[in-house]
C-alpha positions in Angstrom: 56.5 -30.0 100.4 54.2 -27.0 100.1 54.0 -25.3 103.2 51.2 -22.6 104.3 53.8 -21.5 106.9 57.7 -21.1 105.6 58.7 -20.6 101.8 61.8 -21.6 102.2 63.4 -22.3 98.5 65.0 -25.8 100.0 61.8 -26.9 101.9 60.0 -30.9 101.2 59.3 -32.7 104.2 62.5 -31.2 104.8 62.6 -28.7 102.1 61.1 -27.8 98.8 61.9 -26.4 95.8 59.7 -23.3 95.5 59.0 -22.2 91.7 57.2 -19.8 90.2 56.6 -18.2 87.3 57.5 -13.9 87.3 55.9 -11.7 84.7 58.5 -9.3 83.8 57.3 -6.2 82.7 59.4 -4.0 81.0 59.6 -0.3 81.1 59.3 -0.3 76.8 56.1 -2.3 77.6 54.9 0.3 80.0 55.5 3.2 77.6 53.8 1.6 74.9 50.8 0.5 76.5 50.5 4.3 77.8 50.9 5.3 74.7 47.9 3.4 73.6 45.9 4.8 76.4 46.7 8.4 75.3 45.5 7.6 71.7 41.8 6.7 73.7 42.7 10.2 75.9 42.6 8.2 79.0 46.0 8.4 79.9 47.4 8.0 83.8 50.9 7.5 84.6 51.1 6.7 88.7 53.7 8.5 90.8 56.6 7.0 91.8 56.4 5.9 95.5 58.3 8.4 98.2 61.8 7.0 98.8 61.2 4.3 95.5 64.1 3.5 93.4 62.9 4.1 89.7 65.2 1.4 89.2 63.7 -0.9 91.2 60.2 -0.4 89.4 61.8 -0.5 85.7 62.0 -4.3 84.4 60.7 -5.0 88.1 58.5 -8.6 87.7 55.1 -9.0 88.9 54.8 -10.8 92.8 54.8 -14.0 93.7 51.6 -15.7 94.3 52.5 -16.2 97.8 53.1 -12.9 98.8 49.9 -12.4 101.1 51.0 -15.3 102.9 55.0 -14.0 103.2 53.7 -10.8 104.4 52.3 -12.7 107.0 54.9 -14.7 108.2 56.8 -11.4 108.2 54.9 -10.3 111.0 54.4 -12.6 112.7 58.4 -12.8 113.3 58.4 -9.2 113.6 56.0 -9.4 116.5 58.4 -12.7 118.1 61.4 -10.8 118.0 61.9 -8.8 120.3 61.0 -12.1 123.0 63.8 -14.3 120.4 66.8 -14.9 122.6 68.6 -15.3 118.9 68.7 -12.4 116.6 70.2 -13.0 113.9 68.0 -16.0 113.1 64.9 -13.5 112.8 66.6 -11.2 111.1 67.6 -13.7 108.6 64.3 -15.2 108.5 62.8 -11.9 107.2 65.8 -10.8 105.0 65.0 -14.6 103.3 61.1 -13.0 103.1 62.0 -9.7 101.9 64.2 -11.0 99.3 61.5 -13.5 98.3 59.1 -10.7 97.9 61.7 -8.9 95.7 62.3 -6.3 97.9 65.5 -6.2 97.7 67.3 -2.9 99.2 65.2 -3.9 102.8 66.7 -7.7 102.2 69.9 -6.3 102.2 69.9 -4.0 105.3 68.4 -7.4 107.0 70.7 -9.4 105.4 74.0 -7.5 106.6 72.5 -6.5 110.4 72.4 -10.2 110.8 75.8 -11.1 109.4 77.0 -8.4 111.7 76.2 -10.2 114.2 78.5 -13.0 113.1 76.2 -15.6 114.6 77.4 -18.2 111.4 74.7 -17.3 108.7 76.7 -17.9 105.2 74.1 -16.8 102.5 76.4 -17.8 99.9 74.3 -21.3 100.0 71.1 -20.1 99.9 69.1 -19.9 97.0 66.8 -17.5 98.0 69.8 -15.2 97.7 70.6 -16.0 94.0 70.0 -12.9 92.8 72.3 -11.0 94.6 74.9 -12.9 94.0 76.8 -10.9 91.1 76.0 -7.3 93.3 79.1 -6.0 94.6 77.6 -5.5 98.2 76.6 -9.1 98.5 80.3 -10.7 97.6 81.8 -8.4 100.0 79.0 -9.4 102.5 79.9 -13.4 102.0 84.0 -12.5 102.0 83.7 -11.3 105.3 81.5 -14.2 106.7 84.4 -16.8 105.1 86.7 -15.2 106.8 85.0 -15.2 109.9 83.9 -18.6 109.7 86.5 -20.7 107.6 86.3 -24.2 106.0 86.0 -27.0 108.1 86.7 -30.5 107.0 87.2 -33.2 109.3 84.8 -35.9 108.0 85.6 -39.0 106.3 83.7 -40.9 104.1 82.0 -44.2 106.4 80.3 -45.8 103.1 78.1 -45.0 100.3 75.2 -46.0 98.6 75.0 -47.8 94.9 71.8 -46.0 94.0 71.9 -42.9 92.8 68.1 -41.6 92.7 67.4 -42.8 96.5 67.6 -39.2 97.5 67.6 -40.1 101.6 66.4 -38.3 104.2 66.6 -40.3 107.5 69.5 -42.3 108.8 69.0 -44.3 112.2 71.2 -46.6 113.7 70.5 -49.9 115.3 73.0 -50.3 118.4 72.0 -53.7 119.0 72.3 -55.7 115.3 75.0 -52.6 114.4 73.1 -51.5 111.4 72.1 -48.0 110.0 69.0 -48.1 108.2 68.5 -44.9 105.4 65.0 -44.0 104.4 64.3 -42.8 100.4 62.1 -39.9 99.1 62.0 -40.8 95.5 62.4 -44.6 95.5 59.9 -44.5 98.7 61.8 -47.4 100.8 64.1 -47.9 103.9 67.4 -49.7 103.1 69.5 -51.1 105.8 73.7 -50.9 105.5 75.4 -53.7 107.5 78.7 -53.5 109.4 80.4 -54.2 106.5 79.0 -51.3 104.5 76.7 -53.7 102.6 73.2 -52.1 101.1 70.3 -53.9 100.8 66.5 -53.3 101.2 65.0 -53.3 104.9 61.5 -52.4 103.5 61.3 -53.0 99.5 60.1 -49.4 97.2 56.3 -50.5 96.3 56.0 -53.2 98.9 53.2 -51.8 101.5 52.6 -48.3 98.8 54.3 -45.7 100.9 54.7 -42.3 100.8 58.4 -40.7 100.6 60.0 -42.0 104.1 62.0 -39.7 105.6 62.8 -39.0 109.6 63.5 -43.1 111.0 64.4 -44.3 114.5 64.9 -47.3 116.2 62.6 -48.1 119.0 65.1 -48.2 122.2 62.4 -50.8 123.8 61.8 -53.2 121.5 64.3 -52.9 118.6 61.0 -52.1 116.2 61.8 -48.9 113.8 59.4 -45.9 113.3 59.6 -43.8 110.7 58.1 -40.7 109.5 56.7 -40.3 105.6 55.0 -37.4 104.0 54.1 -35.9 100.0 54.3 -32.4 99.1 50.4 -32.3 98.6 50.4 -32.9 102.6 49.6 -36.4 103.2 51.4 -37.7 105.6 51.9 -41.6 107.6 54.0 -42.9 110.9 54.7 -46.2 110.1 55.6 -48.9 112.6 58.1 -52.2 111.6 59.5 -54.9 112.6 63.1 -55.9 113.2 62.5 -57.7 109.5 60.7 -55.1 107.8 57.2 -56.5 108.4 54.9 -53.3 108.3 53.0 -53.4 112.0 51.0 -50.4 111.2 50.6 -47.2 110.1 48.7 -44.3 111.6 47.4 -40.4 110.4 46.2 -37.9 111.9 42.6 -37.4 111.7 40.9 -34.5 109.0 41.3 -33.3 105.8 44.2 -30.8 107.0 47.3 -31.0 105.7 50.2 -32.4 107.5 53.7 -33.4 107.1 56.2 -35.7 109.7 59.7 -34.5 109.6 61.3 -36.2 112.4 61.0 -38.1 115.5 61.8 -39.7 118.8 60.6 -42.8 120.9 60.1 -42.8 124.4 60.6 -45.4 126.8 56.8 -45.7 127.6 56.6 -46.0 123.9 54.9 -42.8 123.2 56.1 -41.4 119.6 56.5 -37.4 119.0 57.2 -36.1 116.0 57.6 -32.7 114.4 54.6 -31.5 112.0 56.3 -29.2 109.9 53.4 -28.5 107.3 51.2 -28.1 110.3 53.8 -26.3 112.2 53.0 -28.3 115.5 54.7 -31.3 117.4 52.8 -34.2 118.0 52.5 -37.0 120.7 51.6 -40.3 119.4 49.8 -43.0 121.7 50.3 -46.5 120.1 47.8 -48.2 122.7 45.1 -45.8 121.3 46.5 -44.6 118.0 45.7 -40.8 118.9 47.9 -37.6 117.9 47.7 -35.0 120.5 49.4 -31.9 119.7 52.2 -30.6 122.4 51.6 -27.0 123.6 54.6 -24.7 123.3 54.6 -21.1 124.3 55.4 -19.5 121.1 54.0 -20.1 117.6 56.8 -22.3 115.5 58.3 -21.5 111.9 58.6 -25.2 109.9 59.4 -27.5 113.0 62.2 -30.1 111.8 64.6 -31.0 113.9 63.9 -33.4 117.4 65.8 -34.4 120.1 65.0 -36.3 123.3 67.4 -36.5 126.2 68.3 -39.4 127.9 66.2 -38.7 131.3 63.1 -39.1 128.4 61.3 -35.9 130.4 63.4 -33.3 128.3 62.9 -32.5 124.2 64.4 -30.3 122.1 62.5 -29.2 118.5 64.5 -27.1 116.2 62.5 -24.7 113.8 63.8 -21.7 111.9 63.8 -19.3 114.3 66.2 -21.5 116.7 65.5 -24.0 119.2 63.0 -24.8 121.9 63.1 -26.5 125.2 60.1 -28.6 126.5 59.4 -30.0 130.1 57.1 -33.5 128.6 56.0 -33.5 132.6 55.3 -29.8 133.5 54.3 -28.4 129.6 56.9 -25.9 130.6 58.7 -24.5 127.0 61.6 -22.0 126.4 63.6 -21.1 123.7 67.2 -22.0 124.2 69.8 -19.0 123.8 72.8 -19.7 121.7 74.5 -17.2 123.5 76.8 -14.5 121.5 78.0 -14.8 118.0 75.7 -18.5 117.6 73.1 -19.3 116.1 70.8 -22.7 116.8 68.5 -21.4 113.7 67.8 -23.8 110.7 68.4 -27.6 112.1 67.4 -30.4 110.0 68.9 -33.4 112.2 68.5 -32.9 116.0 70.6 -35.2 118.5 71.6 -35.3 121.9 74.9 -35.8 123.3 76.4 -35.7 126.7 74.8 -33.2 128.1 74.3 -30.9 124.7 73.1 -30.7 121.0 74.4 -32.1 118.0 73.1 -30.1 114.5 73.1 -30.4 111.3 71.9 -26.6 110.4 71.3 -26.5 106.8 68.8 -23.3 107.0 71.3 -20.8 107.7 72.4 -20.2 104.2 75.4 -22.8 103.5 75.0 -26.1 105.4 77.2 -26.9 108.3 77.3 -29.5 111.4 77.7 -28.2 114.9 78.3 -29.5 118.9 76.2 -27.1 121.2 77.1 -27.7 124.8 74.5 -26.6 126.9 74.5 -25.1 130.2 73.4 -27.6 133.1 69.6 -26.3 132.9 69.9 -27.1 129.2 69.0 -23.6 128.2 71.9 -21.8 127.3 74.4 -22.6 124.9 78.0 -21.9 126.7 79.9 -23.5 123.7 79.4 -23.7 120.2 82.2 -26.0 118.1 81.4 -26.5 114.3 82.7 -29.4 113.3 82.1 -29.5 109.4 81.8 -26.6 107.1 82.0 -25.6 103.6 83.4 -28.8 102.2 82.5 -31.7 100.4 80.4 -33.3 103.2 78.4 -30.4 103.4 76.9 -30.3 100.4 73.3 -30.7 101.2 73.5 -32.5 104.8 70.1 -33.7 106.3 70.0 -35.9 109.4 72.6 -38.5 111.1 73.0 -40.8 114.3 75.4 -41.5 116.5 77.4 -44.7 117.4 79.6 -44.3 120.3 81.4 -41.0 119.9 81.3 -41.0 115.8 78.4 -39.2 114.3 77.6 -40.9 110.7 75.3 -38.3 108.9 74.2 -38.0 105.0 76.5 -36.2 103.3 74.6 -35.6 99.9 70.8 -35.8 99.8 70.1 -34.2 96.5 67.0 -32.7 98.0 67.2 -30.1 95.8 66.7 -32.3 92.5 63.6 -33.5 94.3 60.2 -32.0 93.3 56.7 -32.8 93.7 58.3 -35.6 95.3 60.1 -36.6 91.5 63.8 -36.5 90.4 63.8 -33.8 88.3 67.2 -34.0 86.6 68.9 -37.8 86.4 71.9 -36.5 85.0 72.5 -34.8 87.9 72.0 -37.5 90.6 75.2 -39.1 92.3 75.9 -42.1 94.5 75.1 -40.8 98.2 77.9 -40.5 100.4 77.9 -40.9 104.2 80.2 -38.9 106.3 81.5 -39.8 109.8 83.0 -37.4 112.8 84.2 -38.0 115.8 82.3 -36.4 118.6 84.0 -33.8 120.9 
């Protein structure tokens, strides 16, 4: 989904695939345009720039169309860092940006202060590192982050999907009829998977016209199910069902601003919130009177994805790039929580609580992994960090999850990343979708 706030290459609702189109400009081209000039005697050849590579400037491509708006985002980070209890997640925020804006040798020096830091960034994953990936510096940067952060496979497989192109997003259980339901980008739909690992459609692609579906939940009042759907262009619906897939409504915000639901929570008074991540904001929804009201927070958020509500349903947890923030729903009170040393809470998709911490699925910190955060009993500090999946074949592009009882069932294999404009852009690439299952320290 386009976004006017993070240009994350793996960014739609979730992430995107960001494309563009680089004019290369060669030095040969350079020369002979120069050498047309001097034929008309108007001949200038700029200086090269104090402390410039004339590397860098040979062959180097024209820059992205975004720039003016990376630029910004760059300091606007700059200016929240030095309040960020987590480092390394700025400084891999703006080695992403620097990188992005081709700059390469200051993408770098980011790039390896934050692995220094050895917090759990793995850029190895991360496409908006591709490339450096042949450079010397950059293999030995990733070879030292694998060692210090080794593969972790515990998952099994719980069941998988027949259809290949569903490309899910959400996954929400249903404690009391034991069901998961799985919400679809491409196909637009929300299938439900029975106790037996049965599929079958809970809300039929093309039956009410909806937009990709992605963040679901189950209503813990009333057994309805909410869910969250969005298009790159930045339309955006919550929709409301029944316990049989009847559609009781659907609500959006008001104005022609773009918007786009990630995620989302239900609290006992009914009240949704959800995360805004095109309009970088979090969002309370009355269903008595169908009005959004945005949630103040004390610091300006980078793509807001992740969202977690604890159990005294006073206390909420939104994860955006830079980490994760803590908000008081009674006193309006929000701070970010520290990860404490050599963590990072930086880049979660699926947000859950879980006796008396955080369970994440971080897959915005280079290579995708799931984590257990205990938190301290103010639920601001993280006093231990336990990753639980990592680097294998359940982590190849992890999105969101649920838990039932102690096991956390979470989507192994979205293909997100054969998803743009809200399209499948290569069939021959798509796979049946896998869902993995840990147990819960």
């Amino acid at each position: 989904m386009p976004s006017n706030s993070y240009f994350w290459p793996l960014t739609r609702g979730k992430k995107r695939q960001v494309r563009e189109t680089a004019i290369n400009r060669g030095w040969s081209a350079i020369a002979w345009f120069t050498a047309i000039l001097s034929l008309l005697t108007v001949v200038f050849v700029p200086p090269i720039a104090a402390g410039q590579d004339p590397e860098e400037i040979k062959g180097a491509p024209a820059e992205p169309t975004d720039a003016q708006e990376i630029r910004e985002q760059i300091a606007a980070v700059r200016k929240l860092q030095p309040t960020l209890p987590d480092r390394g997640a700025a400084l891999y925020f703006l080695a992403a940006a620097k990188q992005h804006l081709r700059e390469t040798r200051e993408a770098l020096a980011l790039l390896k202060e934050c692995l220094a830091l050895e917090e759990g960034f793995d850029p190895s994953g991360d496409p908006a590192f591709l490339e450096l990936k042949s450079t010397k510096e950059f293999t030995t940067l990733v070879e030292t982050v694998h060692r210090d952060f080794p593969v972790m496979a515990q998952a099994r497989e719980a069941f998988r999907t027949t259809e290949k192109d569903l490309i899910p997003e959400g996954l929400a259980y249903d404690a009391a009829r034991n069901i998961f339901y799985l919400s679809s980008l491409s196909r637009r739909k929300i299938v439900e998977i029975g106790r037996d690992g049965r599929v079958s459609d809970f809300v039929p692609a093309d039956r009410f016209g909806l937009l990709p579906v992605l963040g679901i939940r189950v209503s813990p009042n009333d057994g309805t199910v909410w869910a969250d759907s969005s298009t790159d262009g930045g339309r955006t619906e919550l929709l409301h069902f029944d316990a049989a897939g009847k559609l009781l409504g659907r609500f959006k915000p008001e104005g022609s601003a773009k918007h786009g639901f990630n995620d989302l929570v239900i609290r006992k008074n009914g009240e949704v919130i959800t995360t805004d991540s095109l309009a970088n904001a979090v969002l309370r929804f009355d269903p008595a009177a169908g009005i959004f009201t945005a949630l103040a927070l004390h610091r300006r958020l980078f793509y807001p994805n992740g969202i977690a509500l604890v159990e005294d349903d006073h206390t909420l947890y939104v994860a955006d790039n830079l980490g994760v923030v803590r908000l008081d729903l009674d006193g309006g009170e929000s701070r970010d929580v520290d990860p404490g040393p050599r963590s990072t809470l930086a880049g979660v998709d699926g947000l859950y609580w879980y006796k008396g911490g955080l369970i994440g699925i971080q897959n915005g910190i280079g290579s995708p992994r799931v984590a257990s955060f205990h938190l301290s009993s103010d639920g601001l500090r993280v006093t231990r960090t336990t990753v639980l999946e990592n680097r294998s074949n359940f982590c190849i592009l992890p999105t969101t999850g649920a838990i039932r009882g102690s096991d956390f069932f979470f989507i192994a294999n979205s293909q997100i990343d054969n998803l743009n404009n809200d399209k499948v852009m290569d069939v021959t690439r798509l796979e049946v979708i896998r869902i993995g299952v840990l147990r819960l320290p």
